[in-house]
N, C-alpha and C positions, 0 to 999 in steps of 0.2 A: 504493500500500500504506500509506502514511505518512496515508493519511484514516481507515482504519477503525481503529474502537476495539473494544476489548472491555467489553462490558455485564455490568453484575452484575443479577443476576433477585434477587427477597427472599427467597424459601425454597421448598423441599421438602414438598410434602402430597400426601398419594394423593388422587387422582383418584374412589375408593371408600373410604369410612366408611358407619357406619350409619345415616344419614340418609339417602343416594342412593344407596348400595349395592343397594337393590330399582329404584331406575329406571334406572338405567346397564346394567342385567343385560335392560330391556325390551325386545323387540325391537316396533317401529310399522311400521305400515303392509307387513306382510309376508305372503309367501304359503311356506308349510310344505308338502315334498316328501320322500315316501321312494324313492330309486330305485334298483332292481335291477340291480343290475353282475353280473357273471362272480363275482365275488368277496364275494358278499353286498352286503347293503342298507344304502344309507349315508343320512344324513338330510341334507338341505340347506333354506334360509331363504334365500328372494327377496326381497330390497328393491328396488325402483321395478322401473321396467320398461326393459328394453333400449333405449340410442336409436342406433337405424340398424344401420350397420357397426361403430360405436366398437366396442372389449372389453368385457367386465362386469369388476369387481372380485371375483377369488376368494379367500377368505380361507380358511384353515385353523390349528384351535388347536394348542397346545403339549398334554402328557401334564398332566392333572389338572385341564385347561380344556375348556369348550366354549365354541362363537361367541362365546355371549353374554358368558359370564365375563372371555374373549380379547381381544373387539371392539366391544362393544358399548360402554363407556367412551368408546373411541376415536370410532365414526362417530356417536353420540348428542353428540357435543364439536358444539360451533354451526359453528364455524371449516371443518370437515368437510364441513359443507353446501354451503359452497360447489364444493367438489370432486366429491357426490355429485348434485346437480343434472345433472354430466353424464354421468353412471354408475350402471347398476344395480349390485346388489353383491348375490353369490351366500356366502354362509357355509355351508361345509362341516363338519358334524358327525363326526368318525372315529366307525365302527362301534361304538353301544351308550356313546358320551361324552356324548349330546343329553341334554337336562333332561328328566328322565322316565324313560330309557329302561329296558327290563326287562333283568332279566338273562340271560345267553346260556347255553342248554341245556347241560345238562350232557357236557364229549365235547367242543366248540364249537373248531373250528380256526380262534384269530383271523388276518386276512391280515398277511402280512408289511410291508414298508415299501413295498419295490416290488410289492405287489400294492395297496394303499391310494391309491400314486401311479396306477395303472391303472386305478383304477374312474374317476378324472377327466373322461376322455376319454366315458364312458357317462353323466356329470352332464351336460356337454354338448350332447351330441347329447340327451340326452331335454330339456332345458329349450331346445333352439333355438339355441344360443349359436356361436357362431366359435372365439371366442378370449377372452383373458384377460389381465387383469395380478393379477398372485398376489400375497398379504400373507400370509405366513408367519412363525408365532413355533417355534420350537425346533423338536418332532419335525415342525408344521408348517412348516415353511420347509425339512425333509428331502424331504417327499416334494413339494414343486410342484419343490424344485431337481430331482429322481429324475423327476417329469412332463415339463418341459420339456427334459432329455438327452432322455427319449424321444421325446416328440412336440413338437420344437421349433414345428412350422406350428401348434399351439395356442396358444402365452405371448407375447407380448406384452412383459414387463417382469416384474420378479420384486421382490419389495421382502422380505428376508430378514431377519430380527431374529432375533438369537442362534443362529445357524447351527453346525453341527458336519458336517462332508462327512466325515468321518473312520467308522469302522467302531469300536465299543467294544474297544478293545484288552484282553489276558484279566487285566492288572491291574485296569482296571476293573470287569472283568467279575467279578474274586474280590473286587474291594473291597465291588461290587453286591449279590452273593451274599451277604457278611455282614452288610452293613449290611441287607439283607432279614431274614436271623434274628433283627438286635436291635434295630430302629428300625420301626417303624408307616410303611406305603404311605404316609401323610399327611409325614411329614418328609422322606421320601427326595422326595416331589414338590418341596415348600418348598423343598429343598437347593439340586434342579435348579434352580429358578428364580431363588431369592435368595443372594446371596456373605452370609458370614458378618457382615460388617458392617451391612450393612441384617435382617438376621435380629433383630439385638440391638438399632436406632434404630427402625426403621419397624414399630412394633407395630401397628399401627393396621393397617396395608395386609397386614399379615402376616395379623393374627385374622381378615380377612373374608376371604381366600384359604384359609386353614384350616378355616374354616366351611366354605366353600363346597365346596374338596374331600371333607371329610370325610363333609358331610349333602346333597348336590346331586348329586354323582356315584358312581353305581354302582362299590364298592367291586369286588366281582370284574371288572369289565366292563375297570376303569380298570388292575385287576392285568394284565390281556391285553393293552392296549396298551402299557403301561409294558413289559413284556417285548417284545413287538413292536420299539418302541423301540429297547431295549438290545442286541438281536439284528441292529441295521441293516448293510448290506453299508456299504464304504468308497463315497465319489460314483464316484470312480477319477476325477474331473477331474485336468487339467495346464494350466498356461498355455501360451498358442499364443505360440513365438517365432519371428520374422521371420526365413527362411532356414531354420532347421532341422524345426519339425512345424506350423506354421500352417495346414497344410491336413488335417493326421488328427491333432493334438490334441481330444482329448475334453474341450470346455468348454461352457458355456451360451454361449448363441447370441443370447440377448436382453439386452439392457440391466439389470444388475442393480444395488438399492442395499443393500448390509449394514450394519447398525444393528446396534450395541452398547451397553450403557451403561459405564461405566471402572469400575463397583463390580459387572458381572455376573458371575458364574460362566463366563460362556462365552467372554467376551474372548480368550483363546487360540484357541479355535477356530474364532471368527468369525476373525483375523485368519491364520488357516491357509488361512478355504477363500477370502480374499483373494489371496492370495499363490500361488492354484491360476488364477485367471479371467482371465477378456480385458482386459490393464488398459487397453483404448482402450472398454471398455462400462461398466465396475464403479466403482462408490465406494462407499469405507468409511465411513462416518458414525459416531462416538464420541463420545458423547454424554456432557460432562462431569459429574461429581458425580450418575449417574444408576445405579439399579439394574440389576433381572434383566428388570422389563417398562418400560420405553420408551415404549410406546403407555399409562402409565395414569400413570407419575410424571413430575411437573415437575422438570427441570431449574433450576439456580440460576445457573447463568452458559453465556456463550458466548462465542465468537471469532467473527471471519468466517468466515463458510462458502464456500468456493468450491466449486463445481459443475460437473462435466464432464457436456458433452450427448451423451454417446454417440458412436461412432467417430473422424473427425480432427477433427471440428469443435473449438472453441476452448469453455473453459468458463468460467463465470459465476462475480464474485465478488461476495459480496453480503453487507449489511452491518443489524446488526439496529436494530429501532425500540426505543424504551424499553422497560423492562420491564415497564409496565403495561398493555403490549396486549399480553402472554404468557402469556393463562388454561393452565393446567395443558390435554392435553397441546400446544399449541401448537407445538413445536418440530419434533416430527416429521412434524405437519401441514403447516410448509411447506416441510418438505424432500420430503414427498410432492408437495406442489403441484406443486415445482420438477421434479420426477423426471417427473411424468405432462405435467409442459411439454414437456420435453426430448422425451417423445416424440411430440410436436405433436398433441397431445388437447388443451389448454386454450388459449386465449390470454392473452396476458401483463394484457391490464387486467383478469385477474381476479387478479393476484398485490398483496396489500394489504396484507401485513403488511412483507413483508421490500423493502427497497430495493435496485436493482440499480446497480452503478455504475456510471457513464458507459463510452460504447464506441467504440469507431474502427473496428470492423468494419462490413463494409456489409449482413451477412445481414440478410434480411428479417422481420419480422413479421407475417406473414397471419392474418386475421382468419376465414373459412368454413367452415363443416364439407366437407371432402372425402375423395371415397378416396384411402387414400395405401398403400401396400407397406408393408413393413418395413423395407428401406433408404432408401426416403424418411424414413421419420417415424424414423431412425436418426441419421439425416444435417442433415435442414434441414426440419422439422418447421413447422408452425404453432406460433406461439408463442415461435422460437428467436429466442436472444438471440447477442452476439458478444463478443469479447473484453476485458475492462476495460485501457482505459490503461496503458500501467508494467509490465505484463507480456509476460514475454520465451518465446513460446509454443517456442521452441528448447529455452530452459533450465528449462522447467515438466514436471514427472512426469506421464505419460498417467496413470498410477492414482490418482484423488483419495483421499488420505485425511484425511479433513474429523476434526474437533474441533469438537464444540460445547455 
């Protein structure tokens, strides 16, 4: 422990200004699908093509984004490429959010949260697909948590940024209601996204998100999902405790990583539906001096990250390289890396930025694409790393919760 230091990064810029704000919002090399669920018709954006058995990457945005607004910063990041080489990635539009989209006939019953997590399973099967590892931001990260309770043999891995498992309680719900009478759709989104602090510094990231709400997406369409939203049932997760409900606790079943930033609005409620999950699959990731999106602002410093690989296994302490090989958003990049390691989809010489400490464990490193289960690639994966040195795996918390 006495080797790693903490890094100071040089500053904070968005990731979108209006010089790149029109190519971060691009989507390359994609093929564009509308497909017919039980529940009406949802838009999805194919990048590469499927390889093999792997998962695709499924993403879904937050209330007042789509894809592109959501993710496209992020998987246009060069750093990215390395990760999507072995991944296609599927971007799910919520009904009537897509750039373009018309507005919904007048009378239009938008689906609820748990009907929005339901059409997932019909993206699926219509695009060929198995399974998934989910990128979710806010109401997204609602409904793949709401997909994989259901259909656990679909998810893979869930990677959760500003999560809320919780049901809008009716103070909210009255607060919601009047800040509806006197504030414009456009700030109540802004609010959700950004803490007060970055509302009043980050002008810059603010005005091209204001833009883009305001003239980009369908102002009625956006009203139906933002209520959609507000109207979510609770997850009803519990953590599974050894001896008493471990086997009929209602938790996610996959490997999950929740991402906050310490200046977001959602930080209590990410650290709620922590304190609900598997603490031998979950880690919390808190991302210092960072906003409401994670995926588009640089961080300005870090500690060491340690990393749990999922069930008993031992997890990784890893320590960062200077600041100048940390292009904005760099950071969550390779805590994804490390995340889709753990679940032995990557091999370790593709991890370049972050350094692992030395290890006394003897788990192995495999290098082939193979079929593996889910408690394989839970347990001892391709790519799994072992214990760092000096660590007393007795006296260490199954629940990572990382700082960075």
């Amino acid at each position: 422990m006495d080797e790693l230091q903490d890094v100071q990064l040089t500053e904070i810029k968005p990731l979108l200004n209006d010089k790149n704000a029109a190519r971060n919002f691009q989507d390359f090399d994609c093929q564009e699908h509308d497909i017919e669920t039980a529940f009406g018709v949802v838009h999805v954006t194919m990048r590469g093509t499927p390889k093999g058995n792997r998962p695709v990457i499924l993403t879904y945005h937050d209330i007042g984004l789509n894809h592109k607004s959501c993710f496209n910063a992020f998987f246009n990041f060069e750093d990215m490429q390395e990760i999507t080489q072995h991944f296609a990635v599927c971007h799910v539009d919520a009904p009537g959010q897509q750039e373009g989209a018309p507005p919904f006939p007048s009378g239009y019953q938008y689906p609820s949260m748990d009907e929005l997590a339901e059409m997932l399973p019909a993206v699926l099967t219509h695009l060929n697909l198995k399974s998934f590892i989910g990128i979710g931001l806010g109401a997204g990260a609602y409904v793949l948590s709401r997909c994989a309770l259901s259909h656990p043999d679909l998810v893979e891995g869930l990677v959760l940024i500003n999560v809320d498992p919780c049901a809008k309680g009716w103070i909210d719900w009255a607060a919601s209601k009047f800040s509806g009478w006197t504030t414009n759709i456009v700030d109540i989104v802004l609010a959700h996204h950004f803490g007060h602090e970055e509302l009043q510094a980050n002008l810059d990231l603010i005005q091209t998100y204001r833009l883009h709400i305001a003239q980009d997406i369908n102002q009625d369409n956006l009203q139906l999902f933002l209520t959609s939203y507000n109207s979510r049932k609770d997850l009803e997760i519990e953590r599974p405790v050894v001896g008493v409900n471990e086997t009929i606790a209602k938790t996610l079943k996959c490997p999950a990583l929740l991402v906050v930033g310490d200046n977001s609005p959602a930080v209590e409620a990410v650290v709620e539906c922590n304190s609900r999950l598997d603490p031998t699959k979950t880690t919390l990731l808190k991302m210092a001096d960072c906003g409401g999106l994670p995926q588009v602002v640089q961080v300005r410093h870090t500690l060491a990250l340690p990393w749990h690989l999922g069930g008993t296994e031992p997890f990784v302490l890893l320590a960062l390289k200077p600041p100048s090989l940390f292009p904005q958003p760099g950071k969550l990049t390779e805590a994804f890396k490390y995340f889709v390691q753990g679940m032995g989809y990557m091999p370790a010489a593709s991890m370049t930025r972050l350094m692992r400490s030395r290890s006394h464990s003897s788990s192995s490193v495999g290098s082939g694409e193979s079929s593996r289960s889910r408690s394989h690639a839970s347990t001892h994966g391709e790519g799994s790393v072992g214990t760092p040195e000096g660590i007393d795996l007795q006296a260490a918390p199954q629940t990572m919760e990382v700082s960075c």
